[in-house]
Biopython code that builds the backbone (N, CA, C, O; Angstrom):
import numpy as np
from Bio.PDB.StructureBuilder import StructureBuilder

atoms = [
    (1, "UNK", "N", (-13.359, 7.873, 1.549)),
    (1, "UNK", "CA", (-13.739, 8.190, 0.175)),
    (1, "UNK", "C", (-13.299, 7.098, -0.805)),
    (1, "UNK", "O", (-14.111, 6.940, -1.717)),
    (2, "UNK", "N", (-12.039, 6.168, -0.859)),
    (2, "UNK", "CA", (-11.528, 5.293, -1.445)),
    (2, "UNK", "C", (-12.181, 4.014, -1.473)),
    (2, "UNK", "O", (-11.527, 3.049, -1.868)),
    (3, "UNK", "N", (-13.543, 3.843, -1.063)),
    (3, "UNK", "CA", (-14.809, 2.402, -0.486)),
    (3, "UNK", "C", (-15.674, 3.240, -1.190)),
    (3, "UNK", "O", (-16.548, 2.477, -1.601)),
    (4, "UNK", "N", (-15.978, 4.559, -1.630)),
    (4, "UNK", "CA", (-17.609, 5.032, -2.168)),
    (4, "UNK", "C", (-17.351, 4.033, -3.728)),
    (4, "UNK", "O", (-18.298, 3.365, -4.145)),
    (5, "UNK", "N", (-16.170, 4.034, -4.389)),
    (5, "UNK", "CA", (-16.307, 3.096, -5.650)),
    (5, "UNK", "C", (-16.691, 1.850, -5.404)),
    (5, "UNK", "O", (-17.403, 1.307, -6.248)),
    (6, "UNK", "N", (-16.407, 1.305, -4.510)),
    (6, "UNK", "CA", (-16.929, -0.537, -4.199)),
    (6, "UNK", "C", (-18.449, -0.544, -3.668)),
    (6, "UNK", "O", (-18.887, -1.445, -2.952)),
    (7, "UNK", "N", (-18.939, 0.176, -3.949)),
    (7, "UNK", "CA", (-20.321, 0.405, -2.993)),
    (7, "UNK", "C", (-21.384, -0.680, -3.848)),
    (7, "UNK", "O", (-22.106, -1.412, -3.172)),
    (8, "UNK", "N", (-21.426, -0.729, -4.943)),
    (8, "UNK", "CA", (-22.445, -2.127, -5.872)),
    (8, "UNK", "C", (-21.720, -3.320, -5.769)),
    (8, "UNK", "O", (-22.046, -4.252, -6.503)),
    (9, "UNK", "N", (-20.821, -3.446, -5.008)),
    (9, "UNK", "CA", (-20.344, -5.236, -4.991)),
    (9, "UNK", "C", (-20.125, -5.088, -3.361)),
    (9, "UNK", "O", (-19.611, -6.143, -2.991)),
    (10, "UNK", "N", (-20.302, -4.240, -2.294)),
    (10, "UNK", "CA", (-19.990, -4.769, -1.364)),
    (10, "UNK", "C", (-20.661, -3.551, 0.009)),
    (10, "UNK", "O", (-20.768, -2.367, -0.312)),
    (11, "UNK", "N", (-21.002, -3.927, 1.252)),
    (11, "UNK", "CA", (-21.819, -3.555, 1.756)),
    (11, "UNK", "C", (-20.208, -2.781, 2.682)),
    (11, "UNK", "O", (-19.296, -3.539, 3.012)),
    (12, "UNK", "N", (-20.152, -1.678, 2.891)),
    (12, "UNK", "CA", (-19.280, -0.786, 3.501)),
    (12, "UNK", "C", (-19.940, -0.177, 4.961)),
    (12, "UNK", "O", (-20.767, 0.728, 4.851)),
    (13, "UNK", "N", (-19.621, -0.609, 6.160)),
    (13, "UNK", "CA", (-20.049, 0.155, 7.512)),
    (13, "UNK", "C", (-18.414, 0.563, 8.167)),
    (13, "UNK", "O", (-17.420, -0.162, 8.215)),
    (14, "UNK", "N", (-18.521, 1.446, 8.451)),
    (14, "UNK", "CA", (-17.408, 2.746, 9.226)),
    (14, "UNK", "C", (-17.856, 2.611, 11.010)),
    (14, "UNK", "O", (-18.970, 2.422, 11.498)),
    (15, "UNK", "N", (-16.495, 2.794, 11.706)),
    (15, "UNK", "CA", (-16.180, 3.098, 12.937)),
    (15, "UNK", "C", (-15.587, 4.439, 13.271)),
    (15, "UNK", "O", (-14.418, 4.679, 12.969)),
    (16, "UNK", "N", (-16.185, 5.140, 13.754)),
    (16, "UNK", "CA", (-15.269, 6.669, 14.324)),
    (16, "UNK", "C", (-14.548, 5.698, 15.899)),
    (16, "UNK", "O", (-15.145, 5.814, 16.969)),
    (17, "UNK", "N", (-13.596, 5.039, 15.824)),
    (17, "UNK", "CA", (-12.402, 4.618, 17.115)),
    (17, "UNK", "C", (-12.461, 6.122, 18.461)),
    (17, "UNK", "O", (-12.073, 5.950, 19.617)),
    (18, "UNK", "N", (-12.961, 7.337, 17.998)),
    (18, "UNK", "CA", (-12.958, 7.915, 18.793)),
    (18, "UNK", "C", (-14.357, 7.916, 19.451)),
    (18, "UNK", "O", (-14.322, 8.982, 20.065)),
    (19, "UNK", "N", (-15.193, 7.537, 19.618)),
    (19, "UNK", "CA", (-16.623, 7.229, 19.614)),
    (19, "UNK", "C", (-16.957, 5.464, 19.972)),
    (19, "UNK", "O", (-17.845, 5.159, 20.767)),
    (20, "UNK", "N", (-16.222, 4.556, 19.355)),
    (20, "UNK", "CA", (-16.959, 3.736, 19.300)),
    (20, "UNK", "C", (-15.929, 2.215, 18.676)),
    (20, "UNK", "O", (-15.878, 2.374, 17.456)),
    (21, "UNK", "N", (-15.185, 0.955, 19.033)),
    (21, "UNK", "CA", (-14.551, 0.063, 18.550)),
    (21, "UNK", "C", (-15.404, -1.197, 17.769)),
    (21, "UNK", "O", (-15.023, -1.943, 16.867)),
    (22, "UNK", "N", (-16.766, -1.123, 18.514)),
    (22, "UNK", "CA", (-17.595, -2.204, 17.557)),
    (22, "UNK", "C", (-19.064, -1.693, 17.798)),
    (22, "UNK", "O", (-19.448, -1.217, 18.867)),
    (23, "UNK", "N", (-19.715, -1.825, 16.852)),
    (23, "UNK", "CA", (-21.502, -1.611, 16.609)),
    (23, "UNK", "C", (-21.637, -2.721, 15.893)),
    (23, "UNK", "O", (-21.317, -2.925, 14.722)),
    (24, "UNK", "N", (-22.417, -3.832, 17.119)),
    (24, "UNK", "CA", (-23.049, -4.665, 16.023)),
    (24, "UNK", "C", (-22.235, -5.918, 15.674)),
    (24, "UNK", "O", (-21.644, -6.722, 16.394)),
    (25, "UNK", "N", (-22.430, -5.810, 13.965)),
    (25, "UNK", "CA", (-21.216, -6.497, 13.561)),
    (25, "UNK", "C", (-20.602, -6.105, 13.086)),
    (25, "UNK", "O", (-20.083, -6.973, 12.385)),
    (26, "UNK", "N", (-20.064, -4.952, 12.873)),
    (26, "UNK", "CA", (-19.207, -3.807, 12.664)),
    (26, "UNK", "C", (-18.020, -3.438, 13.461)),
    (26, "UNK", "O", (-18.157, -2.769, 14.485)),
    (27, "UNK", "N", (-16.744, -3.876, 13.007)),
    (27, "UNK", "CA", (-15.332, -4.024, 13.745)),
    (27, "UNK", "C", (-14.444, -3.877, 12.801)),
    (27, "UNK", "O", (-14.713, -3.744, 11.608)),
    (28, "UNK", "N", (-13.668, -3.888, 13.144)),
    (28, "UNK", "CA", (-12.015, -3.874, 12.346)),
    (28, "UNK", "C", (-11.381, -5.207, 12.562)),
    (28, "UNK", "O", (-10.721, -5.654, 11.624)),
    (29, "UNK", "N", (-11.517, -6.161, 14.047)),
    (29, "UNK", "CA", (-11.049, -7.006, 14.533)),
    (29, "UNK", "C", (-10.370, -7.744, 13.269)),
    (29, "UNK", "O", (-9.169, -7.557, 13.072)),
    (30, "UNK", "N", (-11.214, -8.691, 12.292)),
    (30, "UNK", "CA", (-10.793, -10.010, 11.167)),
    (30, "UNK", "C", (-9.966, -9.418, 9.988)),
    (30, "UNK", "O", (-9.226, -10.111, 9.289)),
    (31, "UNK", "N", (-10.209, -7.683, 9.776)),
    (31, "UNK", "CA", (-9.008, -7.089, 8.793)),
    (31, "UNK", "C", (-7.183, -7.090, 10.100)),
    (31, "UNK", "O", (-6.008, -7.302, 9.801)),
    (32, "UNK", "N", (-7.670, -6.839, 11.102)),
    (32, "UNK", "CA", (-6.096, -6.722, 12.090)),
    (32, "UNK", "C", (-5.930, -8.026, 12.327)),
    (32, "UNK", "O", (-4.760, -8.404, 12.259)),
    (33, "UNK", "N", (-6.782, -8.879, 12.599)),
    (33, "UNK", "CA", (-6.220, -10.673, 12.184)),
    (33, "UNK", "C", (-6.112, -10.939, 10.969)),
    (33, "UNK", "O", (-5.202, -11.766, 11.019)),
    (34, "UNK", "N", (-6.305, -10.869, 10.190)),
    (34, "UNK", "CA", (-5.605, -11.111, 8.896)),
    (34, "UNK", "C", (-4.147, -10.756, 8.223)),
    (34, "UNK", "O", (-3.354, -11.520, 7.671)),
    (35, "UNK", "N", (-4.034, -8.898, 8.528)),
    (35, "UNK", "CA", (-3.088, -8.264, 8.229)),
    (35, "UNK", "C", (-1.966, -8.730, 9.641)),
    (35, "UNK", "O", (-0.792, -8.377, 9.537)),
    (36, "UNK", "N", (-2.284, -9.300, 10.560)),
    (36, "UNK", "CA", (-1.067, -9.462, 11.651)),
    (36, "UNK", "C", (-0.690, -11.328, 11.191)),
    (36, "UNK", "O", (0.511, -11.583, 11.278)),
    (37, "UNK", "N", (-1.322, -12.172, 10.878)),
    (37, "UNK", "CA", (-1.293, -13.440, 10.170)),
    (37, "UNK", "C", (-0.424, -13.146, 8.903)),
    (37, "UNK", "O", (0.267, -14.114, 8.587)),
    (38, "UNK", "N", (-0.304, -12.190, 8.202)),
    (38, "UNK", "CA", (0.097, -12.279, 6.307)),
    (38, "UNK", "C", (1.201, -11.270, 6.819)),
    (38, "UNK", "O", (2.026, -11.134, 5.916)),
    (39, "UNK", "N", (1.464, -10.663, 7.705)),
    (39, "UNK", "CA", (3.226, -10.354, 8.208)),
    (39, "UNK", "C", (3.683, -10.949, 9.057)),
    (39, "UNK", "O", (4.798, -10.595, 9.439)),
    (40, "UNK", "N", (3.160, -11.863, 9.579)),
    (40, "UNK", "CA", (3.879, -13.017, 10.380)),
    (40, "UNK", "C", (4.418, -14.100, 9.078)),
    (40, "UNK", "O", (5.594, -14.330, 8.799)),
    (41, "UNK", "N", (3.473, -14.542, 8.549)),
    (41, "UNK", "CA", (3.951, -15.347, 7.045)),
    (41, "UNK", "C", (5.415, -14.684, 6.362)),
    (41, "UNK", "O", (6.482, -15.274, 6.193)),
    (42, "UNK", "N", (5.109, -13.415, 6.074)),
    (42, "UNK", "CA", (6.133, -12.724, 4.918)),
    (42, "UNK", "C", (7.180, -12.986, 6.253)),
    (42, "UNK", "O", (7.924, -13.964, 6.320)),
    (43, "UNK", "N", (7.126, -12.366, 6.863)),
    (43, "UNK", "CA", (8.444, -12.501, 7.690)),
    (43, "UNK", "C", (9.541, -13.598, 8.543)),
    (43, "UNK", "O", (10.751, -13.599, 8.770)),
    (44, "UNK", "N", (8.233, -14.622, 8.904)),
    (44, "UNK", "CA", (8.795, -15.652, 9.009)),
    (44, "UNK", "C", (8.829, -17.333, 8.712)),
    (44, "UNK", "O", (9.347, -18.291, 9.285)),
    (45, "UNK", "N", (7.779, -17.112, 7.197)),
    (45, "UNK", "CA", (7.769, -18.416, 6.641)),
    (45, "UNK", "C", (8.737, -17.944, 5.041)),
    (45, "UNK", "O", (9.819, -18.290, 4.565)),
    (46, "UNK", "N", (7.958, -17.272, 4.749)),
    (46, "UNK", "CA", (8.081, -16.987, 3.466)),
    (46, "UNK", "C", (9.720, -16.241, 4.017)),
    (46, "UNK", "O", (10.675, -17.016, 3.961)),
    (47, "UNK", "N", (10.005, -14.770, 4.530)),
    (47, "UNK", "CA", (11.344, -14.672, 4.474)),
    (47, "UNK", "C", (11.254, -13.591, 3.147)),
    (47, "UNK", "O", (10.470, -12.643, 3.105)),
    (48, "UNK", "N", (11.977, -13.856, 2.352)),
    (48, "UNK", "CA", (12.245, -13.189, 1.528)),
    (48, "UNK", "C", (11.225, -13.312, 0.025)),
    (48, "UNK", "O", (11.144, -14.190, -0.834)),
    (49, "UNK", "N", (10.488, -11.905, 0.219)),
    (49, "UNK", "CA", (9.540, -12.109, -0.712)),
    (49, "UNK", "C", (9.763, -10.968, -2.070)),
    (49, "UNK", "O", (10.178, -9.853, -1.754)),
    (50, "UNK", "N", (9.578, -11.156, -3.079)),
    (50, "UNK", "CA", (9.813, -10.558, -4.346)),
    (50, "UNK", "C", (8.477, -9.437, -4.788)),
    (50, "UNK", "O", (7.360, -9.865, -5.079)),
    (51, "UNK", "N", (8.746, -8.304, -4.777)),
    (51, "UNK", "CA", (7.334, -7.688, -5.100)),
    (51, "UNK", "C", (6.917, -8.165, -6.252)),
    (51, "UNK", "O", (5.724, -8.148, -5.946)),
    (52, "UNK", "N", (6.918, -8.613, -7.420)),
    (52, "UNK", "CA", (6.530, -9.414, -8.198)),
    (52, "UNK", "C", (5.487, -10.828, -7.936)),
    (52, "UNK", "O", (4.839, -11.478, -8.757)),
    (53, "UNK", "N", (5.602, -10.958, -6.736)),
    (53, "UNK", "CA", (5.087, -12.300, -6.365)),
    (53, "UNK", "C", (4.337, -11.926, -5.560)),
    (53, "UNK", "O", (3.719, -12.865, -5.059)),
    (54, "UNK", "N", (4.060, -10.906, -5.149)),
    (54, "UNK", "CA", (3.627, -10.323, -3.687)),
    (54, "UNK", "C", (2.089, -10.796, -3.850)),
    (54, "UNK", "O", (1.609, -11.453, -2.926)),
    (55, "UNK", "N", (1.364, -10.525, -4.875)),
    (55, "UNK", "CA", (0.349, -10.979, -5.363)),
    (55, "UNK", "C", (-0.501, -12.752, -4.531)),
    (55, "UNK", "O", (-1.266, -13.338, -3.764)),
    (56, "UNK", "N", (0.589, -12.715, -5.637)),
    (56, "UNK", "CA", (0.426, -14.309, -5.204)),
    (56, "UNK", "C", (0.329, -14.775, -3.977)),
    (56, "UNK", "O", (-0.601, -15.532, -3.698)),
    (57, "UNK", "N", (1.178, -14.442, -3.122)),
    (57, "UNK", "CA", (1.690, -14.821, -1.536)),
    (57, "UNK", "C", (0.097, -13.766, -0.871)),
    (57, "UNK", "O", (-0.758, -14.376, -0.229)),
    (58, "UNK", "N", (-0.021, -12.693, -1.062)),
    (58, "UNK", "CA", (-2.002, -12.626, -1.056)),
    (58, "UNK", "C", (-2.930, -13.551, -1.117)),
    (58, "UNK", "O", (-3.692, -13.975, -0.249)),
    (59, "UNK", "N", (-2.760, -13.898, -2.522)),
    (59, "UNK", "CA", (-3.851, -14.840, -2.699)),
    (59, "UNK", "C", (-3.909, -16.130, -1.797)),
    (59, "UNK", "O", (-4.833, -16.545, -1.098)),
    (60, "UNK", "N", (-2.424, -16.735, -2.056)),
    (60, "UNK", "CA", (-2.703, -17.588, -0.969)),
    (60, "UNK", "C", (-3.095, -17.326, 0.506)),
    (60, "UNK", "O", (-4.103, -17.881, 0.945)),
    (61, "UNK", "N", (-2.311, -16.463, 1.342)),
    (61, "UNK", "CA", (-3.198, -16.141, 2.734)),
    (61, "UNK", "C", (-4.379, -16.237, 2.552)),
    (61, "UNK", "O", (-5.052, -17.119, 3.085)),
    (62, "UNK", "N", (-4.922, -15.218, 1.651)),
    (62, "UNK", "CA", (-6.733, -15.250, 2.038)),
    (62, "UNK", "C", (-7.267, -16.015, 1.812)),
    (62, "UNK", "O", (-8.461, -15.929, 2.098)),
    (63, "UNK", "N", (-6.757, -17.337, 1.124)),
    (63, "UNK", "CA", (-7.647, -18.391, 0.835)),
    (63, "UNK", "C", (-7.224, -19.496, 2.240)),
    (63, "UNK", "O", (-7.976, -20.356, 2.698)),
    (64, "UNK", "N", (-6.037, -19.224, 2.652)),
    (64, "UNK", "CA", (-5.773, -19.534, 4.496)),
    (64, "UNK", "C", (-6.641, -19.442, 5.615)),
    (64, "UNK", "O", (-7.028, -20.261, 6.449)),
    (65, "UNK", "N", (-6.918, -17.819, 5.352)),
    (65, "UNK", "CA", (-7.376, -17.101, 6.462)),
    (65, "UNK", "C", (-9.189, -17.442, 6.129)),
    (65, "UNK", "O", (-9.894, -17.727, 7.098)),
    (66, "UNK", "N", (-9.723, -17.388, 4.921)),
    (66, "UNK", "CA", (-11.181, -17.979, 4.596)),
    (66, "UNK", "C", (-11.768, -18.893, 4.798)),
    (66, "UNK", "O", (-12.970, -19.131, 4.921)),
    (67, "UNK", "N", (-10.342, -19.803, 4.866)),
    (67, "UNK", "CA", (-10.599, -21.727, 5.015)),
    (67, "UNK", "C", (-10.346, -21.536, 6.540)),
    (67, "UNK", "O", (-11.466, -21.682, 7.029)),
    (68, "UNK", "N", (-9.826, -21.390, 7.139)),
    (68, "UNK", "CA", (-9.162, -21.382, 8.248)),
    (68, "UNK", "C", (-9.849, -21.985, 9.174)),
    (68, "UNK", "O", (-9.186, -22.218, 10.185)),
    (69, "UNK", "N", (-11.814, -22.600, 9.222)),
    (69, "UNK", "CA", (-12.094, -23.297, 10.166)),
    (69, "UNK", "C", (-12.403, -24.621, 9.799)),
    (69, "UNK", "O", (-13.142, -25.367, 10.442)),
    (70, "UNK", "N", (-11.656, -24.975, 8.451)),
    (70, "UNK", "CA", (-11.892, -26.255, 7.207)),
    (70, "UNK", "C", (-10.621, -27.254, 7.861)),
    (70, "UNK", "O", (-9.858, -26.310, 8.067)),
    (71, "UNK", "N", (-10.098, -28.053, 8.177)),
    (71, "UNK", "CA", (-9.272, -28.948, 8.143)),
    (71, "UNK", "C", (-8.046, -28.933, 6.863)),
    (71, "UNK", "O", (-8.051, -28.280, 5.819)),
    (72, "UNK", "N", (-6.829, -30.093, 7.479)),
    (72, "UNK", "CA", (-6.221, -30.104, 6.323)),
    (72, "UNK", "C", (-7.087, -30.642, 5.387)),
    (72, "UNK", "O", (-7.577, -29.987, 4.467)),
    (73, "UNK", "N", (-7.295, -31.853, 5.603)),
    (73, "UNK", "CA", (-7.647, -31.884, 4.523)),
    (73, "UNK", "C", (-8.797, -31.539, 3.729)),
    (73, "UNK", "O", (-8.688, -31.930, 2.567)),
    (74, "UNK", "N", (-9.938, -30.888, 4.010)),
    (74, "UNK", "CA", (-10.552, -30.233, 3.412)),
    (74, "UNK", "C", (-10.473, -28.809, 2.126)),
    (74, "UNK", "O", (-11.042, -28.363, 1.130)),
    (75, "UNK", "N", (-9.369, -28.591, 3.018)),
    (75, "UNK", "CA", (-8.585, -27.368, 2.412)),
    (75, "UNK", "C", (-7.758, -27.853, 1.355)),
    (75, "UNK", "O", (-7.583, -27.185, 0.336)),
    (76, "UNK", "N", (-7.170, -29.118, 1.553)),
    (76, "UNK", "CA", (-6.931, -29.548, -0.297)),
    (76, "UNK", "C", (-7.501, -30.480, -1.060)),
    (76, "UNK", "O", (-7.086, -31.159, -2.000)),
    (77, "UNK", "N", (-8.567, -30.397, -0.475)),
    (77, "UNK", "CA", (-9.826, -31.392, -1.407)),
    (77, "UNK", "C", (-10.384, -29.992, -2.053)),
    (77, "UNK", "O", (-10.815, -30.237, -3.180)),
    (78, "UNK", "N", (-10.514, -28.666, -1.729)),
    (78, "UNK", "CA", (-10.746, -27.512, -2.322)),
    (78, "UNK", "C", (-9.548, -26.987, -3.376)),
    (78, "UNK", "O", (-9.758, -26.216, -4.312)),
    (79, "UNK", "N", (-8.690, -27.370, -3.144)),
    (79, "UNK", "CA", (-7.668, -26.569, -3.843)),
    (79, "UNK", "C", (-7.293, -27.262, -4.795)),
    (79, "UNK", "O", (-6.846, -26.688, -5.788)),
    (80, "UNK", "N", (-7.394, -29.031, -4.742)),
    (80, "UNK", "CA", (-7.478, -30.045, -6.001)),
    (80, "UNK", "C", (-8.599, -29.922, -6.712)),
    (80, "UNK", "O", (-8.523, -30.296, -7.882)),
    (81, "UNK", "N", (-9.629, -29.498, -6.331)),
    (81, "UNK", "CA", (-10.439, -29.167, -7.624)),
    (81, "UNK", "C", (-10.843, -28.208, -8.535)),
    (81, "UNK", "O", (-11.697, -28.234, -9.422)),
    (82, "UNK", "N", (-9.871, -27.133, -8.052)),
    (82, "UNK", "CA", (-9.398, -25.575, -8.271)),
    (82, "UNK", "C", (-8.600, -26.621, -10.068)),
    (82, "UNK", "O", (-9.041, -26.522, -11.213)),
    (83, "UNK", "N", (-7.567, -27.362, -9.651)),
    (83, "UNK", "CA", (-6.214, -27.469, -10.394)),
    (83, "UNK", "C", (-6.638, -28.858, -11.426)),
    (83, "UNK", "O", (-5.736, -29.368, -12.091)),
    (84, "UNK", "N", (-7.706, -29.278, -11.483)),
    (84, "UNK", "CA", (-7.913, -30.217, -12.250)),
    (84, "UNK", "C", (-8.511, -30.203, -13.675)),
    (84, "UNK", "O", (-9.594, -29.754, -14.050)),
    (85, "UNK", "N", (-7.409, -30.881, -14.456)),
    (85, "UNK", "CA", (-7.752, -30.375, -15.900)),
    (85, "UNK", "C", (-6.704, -29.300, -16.201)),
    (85, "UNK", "O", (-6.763, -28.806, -17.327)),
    (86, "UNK", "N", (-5.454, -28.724, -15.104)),
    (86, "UNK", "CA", (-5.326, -27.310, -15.610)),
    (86, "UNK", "C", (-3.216, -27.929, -15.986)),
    (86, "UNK", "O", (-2.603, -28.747, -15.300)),
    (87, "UNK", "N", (-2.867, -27.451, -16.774)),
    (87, "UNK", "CA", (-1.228, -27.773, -16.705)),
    (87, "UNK", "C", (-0.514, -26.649, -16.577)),
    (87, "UNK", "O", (-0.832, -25.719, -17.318)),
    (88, "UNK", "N", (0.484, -26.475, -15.732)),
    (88, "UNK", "CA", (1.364, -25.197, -16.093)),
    (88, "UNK", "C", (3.070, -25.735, -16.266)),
    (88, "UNK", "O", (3.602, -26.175, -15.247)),
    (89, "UNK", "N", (3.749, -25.692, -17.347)),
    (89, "UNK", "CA", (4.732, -26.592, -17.784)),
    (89, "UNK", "C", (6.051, -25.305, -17.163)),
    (89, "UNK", "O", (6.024, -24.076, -17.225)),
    (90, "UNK", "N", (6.989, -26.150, -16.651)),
    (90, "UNK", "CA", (8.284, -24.856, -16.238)),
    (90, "UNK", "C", (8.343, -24.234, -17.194)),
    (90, "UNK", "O", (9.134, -23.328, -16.932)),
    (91, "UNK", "N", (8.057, -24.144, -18.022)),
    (91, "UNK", "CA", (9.028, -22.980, -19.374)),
    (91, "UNK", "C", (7.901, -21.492, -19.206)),
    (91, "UNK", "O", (8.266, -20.317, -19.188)),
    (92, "UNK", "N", (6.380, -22.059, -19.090)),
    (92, "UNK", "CA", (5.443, -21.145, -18.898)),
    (92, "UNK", "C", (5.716, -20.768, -17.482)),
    (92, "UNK", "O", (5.148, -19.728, -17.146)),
    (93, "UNK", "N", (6.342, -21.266, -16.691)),
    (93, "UNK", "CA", (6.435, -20.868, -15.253)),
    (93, "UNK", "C", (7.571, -19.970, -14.846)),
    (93, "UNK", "O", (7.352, -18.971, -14.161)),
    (94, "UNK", "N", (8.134, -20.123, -15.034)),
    (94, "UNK", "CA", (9.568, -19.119, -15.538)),
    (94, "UNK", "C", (9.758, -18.357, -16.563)),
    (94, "UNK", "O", (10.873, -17.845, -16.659)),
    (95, "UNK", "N", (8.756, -18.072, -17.591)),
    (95, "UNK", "CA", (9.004, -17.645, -18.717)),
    (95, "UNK", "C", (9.646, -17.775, -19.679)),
    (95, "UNK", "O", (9.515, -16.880, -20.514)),
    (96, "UNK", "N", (10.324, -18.578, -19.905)),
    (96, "UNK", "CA", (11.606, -18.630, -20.540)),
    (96, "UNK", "C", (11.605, -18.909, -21.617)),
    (96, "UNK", "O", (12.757, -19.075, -22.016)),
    (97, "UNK", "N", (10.454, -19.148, -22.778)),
    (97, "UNK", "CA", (9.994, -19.160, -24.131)),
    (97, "UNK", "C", (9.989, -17.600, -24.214)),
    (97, "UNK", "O", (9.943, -17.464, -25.437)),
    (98, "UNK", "N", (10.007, -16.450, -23.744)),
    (98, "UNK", "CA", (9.239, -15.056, -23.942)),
    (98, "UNK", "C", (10.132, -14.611, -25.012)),
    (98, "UNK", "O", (9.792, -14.191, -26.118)),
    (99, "UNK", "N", (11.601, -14.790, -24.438)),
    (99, "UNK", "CA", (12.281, -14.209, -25.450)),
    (99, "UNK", "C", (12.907, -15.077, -26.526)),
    (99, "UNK", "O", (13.912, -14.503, -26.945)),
    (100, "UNK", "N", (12.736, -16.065, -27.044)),
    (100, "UNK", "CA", (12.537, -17.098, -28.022)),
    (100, "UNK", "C", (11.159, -16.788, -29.212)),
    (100, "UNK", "O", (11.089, -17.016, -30.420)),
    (101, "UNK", "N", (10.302, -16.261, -28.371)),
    (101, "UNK", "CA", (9.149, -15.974, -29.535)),
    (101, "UNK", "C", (9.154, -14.907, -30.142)),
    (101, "UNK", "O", (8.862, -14.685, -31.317)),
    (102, "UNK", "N", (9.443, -14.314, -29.450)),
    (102, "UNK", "CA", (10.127, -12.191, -30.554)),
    (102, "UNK", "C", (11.011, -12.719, -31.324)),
    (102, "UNK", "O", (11.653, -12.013, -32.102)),
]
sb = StructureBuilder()
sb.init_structure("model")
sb.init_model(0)
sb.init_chain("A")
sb.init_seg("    ")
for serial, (resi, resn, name, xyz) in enumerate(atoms, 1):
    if name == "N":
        sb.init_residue(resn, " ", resi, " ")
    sb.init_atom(name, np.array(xyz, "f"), 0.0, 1.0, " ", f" {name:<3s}", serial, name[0])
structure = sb.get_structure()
């Protein structure tokens, strides 16, 4: 019931596991490689992760796991042109103007 809201941005097909593990192109397989890849990361690259950041450490996997048949360097010839033109200065990165401006 929690997929009938995503139904105009994205095409939703279901497995009954008691019946049936793949129809088609219809699997679970690349969500259990993904989710077994992004707790291998948290646990043993990353280590100690901040729910605050948790976000973030997302975003990056899936843009890992999307690229993932791209090369190095392809994968930051994509990600340098994501960041060009853009500045983020430590004070905005840490916040640390926030309570200076109240």
């Amino acid at each position: 019931m929690s997929y009938a809201t995503l139904a105009p941005d994205y095409v939703h097909h279901f497995l009954d596991h008691a019946i049936e593990y793949v129809r088609d192109n219809v699997h679970t397989n690349g969500m259990e490689n993904f989710w077994s890849l992004f707790k291998r990361a948290l646990k043993g690259t990353y280590v100690s992760v901040e729910p605050v950041h948790l976000n973030a450490y997302t975003i990056e996997q899936t843009f890992r796991f999307n690229e993932r048949k791209d090369n190095d360097g392809g994968r930051f010839r994509k990600v340098l042109n994501t960041v060009t033109g853009k500045r983020l200065t430590y004070k905005e990165l840490t916040n640390r103007g926030a309570s200076a401006a109240v």
